[in-house]
N, CA, C and O of each residue as an XYZ file, in Angstrom:
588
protein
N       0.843     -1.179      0.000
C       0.000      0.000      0.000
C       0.889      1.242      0.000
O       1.839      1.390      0.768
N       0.379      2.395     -1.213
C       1.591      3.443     -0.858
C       1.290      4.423      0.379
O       0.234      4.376      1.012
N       2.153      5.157      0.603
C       2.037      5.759      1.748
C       2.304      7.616      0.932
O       3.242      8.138      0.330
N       0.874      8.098      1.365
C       1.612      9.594      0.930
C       1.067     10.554      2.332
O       0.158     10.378      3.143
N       1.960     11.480      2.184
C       1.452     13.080      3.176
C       0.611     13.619      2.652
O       0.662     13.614      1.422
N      -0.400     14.241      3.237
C      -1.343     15.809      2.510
C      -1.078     16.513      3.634
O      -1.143     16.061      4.778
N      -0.685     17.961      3.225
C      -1.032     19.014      3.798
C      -2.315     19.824      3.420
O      -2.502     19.576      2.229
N      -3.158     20.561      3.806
C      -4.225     20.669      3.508
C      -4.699     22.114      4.727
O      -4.650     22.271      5.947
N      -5.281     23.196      3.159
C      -5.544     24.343      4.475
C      -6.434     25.209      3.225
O      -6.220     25.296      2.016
N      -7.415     25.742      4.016
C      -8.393     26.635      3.050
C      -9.159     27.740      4.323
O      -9.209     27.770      5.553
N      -9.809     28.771      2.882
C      -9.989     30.161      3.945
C     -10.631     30.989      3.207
O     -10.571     30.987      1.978
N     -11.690     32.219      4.283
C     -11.891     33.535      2.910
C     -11.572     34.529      4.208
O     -11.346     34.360      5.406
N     -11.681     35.679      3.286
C     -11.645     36.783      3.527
C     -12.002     38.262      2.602
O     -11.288     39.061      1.997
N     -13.631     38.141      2.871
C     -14.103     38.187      4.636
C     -14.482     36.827      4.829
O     -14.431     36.139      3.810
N     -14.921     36.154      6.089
C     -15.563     35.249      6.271
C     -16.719     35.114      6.866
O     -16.718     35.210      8.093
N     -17.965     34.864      6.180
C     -17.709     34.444      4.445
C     -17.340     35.217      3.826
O     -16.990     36.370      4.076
N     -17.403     34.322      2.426
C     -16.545     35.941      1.419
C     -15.838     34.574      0.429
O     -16.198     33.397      0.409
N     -14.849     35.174     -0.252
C     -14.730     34.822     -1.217
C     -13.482     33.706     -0.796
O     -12.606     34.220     -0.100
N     -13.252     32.003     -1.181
C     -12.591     31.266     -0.880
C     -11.715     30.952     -0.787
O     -12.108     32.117     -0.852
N     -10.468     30.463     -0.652
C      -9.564     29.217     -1.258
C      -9.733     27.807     -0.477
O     -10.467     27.591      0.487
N      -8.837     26.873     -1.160
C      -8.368     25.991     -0.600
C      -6.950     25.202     -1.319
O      -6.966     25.311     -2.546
N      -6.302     24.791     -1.024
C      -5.044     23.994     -1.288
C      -5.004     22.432     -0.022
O      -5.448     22.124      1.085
N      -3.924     21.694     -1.440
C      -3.642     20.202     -0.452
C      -2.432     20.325     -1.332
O      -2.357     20.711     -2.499
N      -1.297     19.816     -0.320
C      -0.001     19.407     -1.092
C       0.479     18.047     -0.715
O       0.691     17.713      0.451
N       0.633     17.318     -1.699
C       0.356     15.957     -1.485
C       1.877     15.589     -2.128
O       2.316     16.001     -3.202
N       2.572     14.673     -1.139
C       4.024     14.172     -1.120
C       4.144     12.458     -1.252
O       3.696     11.942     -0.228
N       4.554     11.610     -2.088
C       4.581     10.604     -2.481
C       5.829     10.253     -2.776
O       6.250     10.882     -3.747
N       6.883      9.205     -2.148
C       7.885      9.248     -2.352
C       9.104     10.468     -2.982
O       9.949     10.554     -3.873
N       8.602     11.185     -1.992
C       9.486     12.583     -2.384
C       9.493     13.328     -3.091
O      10.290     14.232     -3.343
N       8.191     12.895     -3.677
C       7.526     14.081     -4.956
C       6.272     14.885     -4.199
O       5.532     14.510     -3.289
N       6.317     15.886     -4.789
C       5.467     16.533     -4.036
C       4.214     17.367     -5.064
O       4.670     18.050     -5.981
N       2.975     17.318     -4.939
C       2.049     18.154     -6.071
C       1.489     18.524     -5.297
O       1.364     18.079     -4.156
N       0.876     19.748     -5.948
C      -0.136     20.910     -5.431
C      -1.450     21.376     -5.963
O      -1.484     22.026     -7.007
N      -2.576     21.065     -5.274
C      -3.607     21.584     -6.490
C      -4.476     22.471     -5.131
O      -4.687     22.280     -3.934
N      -4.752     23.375     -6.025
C      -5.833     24.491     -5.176
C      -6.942     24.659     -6.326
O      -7.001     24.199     -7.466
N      -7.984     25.677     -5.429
C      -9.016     26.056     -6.394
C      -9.840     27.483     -5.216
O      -9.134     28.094     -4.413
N     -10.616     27.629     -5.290
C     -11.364     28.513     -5.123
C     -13.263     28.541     -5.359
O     -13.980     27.983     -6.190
N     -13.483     29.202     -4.529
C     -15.578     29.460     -4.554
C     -15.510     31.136     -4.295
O     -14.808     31.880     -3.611
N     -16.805     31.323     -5.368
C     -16.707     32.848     -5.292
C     -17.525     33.363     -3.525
O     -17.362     34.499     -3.079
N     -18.157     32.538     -2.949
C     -18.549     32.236     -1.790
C     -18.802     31.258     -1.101
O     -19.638     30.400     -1.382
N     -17.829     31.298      0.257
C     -17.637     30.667      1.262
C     -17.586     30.623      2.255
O     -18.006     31.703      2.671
N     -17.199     29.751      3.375
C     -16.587     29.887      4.752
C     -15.431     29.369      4.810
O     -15.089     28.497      4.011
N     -14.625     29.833      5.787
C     -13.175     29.011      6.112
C     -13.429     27.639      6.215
O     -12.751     26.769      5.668
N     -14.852     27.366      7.237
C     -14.664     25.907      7.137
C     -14.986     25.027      6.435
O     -14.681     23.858      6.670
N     -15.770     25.457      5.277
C     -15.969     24.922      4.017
C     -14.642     25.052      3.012
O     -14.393     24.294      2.074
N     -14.198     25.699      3.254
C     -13.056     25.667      2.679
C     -12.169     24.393      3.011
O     -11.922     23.523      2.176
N     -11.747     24.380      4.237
C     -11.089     23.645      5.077
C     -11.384     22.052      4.740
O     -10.560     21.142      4.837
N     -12.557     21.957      4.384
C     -13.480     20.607      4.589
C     -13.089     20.256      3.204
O     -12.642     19.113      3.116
N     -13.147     21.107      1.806
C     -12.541     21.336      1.118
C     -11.267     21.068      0.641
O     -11.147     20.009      0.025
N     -10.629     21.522      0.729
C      -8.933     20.578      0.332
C      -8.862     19.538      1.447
O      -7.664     19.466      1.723
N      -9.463     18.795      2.135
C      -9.441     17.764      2.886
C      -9.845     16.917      1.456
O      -8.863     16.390      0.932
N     -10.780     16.767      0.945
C     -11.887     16.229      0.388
C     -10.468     16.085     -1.028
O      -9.816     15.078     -1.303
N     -10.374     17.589     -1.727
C     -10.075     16.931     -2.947
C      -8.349     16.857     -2.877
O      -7.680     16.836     -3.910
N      -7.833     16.827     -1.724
C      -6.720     16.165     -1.317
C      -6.831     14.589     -1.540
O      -6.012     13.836     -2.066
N      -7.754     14.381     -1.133
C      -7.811     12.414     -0.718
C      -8.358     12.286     -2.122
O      -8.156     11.223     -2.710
N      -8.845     12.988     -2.557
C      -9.758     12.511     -4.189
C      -8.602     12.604     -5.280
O      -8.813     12.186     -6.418
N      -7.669     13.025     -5.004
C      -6.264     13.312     -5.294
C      -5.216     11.947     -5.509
O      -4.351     11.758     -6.364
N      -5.544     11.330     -4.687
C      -4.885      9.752     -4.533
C      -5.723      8.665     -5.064
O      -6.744      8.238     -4.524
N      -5.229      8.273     -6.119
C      -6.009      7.610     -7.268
C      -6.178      6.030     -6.385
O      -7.217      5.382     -6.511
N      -5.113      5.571     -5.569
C      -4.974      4.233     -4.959
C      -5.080      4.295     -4.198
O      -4.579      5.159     -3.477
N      -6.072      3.088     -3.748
C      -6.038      3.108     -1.932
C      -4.640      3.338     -1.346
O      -3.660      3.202     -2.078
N      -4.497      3.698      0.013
C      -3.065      4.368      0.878
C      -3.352      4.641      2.019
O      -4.408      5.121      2.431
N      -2.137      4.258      2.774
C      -2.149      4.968      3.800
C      -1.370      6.335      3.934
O      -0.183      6.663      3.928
N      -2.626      7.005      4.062
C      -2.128      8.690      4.487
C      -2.218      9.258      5.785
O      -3.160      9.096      6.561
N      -1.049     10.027      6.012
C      -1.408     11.018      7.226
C      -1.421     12.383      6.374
O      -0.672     12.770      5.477
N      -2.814     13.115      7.127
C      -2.651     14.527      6.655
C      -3.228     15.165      7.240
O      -4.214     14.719      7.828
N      -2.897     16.376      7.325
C      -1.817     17.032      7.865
C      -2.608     18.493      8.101
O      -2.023     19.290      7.367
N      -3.953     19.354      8.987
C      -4.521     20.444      9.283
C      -3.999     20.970     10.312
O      -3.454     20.447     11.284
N      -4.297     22.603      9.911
C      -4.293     23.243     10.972
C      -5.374     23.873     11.222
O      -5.358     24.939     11.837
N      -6.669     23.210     10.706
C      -8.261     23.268     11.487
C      -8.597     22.534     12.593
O      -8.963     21.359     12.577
N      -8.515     22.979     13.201
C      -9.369     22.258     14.550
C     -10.494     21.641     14.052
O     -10.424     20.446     13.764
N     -11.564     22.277     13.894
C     -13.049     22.037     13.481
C     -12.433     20.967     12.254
O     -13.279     20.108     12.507
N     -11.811     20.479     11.378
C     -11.711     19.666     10.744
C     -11.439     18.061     11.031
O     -12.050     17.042     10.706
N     -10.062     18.348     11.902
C      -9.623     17.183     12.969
C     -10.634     16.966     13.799
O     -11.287     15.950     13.560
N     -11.064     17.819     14.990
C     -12.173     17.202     15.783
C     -13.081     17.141     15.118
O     -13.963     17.240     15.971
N     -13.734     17.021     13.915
C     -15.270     16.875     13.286
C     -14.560     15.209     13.123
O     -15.014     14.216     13.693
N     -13.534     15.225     12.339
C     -13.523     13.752     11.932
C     -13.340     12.718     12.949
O     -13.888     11.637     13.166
N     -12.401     13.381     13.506
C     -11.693     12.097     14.546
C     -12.863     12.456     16.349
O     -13.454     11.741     17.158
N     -12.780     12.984     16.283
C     -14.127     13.200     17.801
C     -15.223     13.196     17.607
O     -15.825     12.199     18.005
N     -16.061     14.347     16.874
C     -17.506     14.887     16.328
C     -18.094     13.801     15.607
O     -19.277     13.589     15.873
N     -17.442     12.919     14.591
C     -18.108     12.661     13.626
C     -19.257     11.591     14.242
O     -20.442     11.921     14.184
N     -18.884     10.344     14.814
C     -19.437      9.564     15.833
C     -20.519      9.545     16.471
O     -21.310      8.603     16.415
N     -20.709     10.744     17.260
C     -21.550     11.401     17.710
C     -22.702     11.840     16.723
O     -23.913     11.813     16.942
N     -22.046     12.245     15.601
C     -23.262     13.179     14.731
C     -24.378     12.033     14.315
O     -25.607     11.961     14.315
N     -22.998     10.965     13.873
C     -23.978      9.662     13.259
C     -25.304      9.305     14.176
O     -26.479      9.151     13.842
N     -24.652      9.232     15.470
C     -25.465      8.751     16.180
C     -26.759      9.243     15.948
O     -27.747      8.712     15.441
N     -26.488     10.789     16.598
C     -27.580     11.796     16.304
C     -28.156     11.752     15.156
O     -28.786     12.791     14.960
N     -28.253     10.697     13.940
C     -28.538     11.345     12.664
C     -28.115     13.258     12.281
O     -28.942     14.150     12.095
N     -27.252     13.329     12.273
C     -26.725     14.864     11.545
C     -27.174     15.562     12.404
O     -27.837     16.563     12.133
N     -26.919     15.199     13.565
C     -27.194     16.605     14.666
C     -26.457     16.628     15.499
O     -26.038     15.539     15.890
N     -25.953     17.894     16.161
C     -25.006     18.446     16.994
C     -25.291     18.637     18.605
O     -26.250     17.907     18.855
N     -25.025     19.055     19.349
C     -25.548     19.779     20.527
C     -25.844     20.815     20.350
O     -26.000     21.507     21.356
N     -26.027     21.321     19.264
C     -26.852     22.708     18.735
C     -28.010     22.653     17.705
O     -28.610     23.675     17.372
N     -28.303     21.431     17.214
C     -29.506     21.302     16.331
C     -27.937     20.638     15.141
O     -26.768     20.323     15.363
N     -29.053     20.721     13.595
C     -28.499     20.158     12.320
C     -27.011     20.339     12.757
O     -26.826     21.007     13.774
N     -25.813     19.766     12.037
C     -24.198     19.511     11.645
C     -24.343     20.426     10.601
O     -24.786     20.079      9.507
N     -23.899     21.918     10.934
C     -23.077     22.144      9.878
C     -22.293     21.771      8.392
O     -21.250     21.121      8.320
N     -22.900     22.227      7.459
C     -21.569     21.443      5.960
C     -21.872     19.987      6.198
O     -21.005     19.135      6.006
N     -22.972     19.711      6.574
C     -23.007     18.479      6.772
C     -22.817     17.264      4.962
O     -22.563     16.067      4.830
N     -23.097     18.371      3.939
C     -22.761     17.804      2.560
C     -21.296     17.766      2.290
O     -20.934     17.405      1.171
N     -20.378     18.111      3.222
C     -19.252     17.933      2.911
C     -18.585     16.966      3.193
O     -17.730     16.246      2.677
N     -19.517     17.147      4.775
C     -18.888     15.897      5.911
C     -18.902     14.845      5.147
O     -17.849     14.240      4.944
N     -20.063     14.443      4.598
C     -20.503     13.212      4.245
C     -19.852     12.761      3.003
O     -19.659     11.584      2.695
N     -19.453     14.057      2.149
C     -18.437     13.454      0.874
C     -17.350     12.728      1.730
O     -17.068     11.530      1.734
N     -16.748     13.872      2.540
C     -15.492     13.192      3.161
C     -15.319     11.909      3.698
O     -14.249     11.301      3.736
N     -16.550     11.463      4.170
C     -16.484     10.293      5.058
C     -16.528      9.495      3.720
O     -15.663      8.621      3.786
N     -17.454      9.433      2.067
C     -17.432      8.474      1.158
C     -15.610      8.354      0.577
O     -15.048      7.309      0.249
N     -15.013      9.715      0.592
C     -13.913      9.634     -0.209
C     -12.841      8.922      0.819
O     -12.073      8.113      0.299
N     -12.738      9.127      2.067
C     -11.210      8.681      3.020
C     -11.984      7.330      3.173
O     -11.539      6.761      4.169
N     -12.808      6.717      2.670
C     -13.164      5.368      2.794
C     -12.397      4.651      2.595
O     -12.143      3.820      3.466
N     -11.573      4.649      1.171
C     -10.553      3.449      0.364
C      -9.059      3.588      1.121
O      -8.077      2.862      0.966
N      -9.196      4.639      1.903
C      -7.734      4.796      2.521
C      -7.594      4.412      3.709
O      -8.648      4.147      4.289
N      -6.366      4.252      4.451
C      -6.161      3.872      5.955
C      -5.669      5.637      6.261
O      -4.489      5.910      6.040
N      -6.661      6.823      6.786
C      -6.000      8.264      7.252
C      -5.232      8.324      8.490
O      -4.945      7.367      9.209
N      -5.013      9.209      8.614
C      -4.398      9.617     10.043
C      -4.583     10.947     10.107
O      -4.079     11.623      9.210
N      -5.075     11.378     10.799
C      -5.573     12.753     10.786
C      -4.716     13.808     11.970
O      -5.127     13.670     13.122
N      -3.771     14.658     11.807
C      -3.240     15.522     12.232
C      -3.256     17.001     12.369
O      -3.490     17.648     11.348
N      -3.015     17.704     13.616
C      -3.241     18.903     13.717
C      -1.926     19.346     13.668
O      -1.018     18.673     14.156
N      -1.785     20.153     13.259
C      -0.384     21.235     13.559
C      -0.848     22.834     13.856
O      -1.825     23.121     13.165
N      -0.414     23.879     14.664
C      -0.436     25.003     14.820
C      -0.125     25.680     13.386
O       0.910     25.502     12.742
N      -1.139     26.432     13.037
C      -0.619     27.072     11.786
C       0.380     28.102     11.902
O       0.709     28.324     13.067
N       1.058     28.914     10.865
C       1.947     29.886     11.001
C       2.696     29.897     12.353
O       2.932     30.812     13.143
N       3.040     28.365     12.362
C       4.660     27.976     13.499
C       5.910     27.550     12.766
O       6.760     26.799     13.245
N       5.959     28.236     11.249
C       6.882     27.444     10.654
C       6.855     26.558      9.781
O       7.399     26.651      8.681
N       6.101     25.442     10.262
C       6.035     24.180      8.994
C       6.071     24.813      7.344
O       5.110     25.440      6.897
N       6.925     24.629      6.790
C       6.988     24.813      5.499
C       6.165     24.465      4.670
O       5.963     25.251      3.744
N       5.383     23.145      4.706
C       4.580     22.740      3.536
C       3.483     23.081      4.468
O       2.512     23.168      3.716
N       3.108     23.304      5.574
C       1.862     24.240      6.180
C       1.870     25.288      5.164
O       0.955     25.489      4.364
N       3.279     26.132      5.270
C       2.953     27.862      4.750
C       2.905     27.969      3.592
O       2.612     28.973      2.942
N       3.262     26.687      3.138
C       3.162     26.439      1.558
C       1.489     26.508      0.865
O       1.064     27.332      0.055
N       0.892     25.560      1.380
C      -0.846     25.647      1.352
C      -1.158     26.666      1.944
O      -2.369     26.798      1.761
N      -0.736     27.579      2.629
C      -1.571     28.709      2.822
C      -1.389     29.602      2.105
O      -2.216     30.480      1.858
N       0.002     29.497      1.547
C       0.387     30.620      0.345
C      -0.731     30.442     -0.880
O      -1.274     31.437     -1.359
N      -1.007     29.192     -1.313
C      -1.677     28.406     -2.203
C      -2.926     29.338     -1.887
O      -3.264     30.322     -2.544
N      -3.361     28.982     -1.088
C      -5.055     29.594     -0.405
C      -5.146     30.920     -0.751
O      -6.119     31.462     -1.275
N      -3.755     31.597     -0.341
C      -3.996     33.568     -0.233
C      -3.907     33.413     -2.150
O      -4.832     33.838     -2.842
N      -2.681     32.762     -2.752
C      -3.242     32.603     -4.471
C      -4.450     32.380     -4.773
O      -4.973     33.248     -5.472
N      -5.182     31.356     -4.433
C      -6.421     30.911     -5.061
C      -7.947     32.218     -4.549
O      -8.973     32.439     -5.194
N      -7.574     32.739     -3.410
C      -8.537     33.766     -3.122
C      -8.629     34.966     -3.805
O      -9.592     35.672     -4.103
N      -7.343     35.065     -4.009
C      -6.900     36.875     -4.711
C      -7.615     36.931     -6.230
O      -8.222     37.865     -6.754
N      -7.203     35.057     -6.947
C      -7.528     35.286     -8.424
C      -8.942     35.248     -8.617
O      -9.464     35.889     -9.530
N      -9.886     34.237     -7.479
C     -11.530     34.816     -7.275
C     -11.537     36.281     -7.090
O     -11.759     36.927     -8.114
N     -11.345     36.919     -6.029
C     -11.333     38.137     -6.187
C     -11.495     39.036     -7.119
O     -12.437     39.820     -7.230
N     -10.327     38.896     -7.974
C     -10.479     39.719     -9.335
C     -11.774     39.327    -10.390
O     -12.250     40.115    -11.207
N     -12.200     37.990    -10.183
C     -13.324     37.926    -11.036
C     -14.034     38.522    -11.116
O     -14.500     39.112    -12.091
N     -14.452     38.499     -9.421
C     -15.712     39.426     -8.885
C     -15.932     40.633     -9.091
O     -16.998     41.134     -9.449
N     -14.460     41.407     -8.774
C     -14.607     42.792     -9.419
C     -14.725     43.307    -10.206
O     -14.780     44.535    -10.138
């Protein structure tokens, strides 16, 4: 089974407002990058976002670790998600949020073995600041559409 990294980070500004997202995905020491953008969003749709077409990204089943600096992403999957099921799509606040995202995510990290990681954003990590650079690209060139 191969083994690859994703880094993975998305955002707007304002929020909501206009999107990005990026995943940089490392496979025996190669490394690719794909971002994109929504002319409206939230960070955490965003976020939920290059999670999603990060893993849709890896054509073969794998074991991946990858690699957020969303909270709300990590704890939705690895804590929250469990719970929601239970609840049928509900929170301790009524409906789950993005709950159409959740649910891609849970069909797509199916074929894989994940590992789901947090890191502090803007502490350094290079291929962190790398996807966020990606994100502030993919927001700026929505931007200009709009205007």
């Amino acid at each position: 089974m191969d083994e690859v990294t994703i880094y993975t980070d998305g955002g707007c500004d304002p929020n909501p407002g206009p999107g990005g997202w990026a995943a940089l995905l490392i496979r025996d020491g190669k490394k690719i990058e794909i971002s994109g953008s929504a002319q409206t969003s939230t960070n955490n749709r965003m976020e939920l976002t290059a999670a999603i077409q990060g893993l849709l990204a890896v054509k073969k089943p794998s074991r991946i670790i990858l690699y957020t600096d969303s909270q709300y992403l990590q704890k939705g999957i690895e804590e929250w998600m469990s719970k929601w099921l239970q609840r049928n799509w509900r929170g301790t606040n009524g409906p789950v949020a993005n709950r159409d995202l959740w649910e891609e995510l849970l069909s797509v990290k199916a074929k894989h073995e994940v590992t789901w990681k947090w890191l502090r954003g803007h502490a350094g990590n290079f291929n962190n600041e790398r996807v966020d650079y990606l994100v502030h690209q993919a927001r700026r060139a929505v931007k200009k559409k709009i205007t």
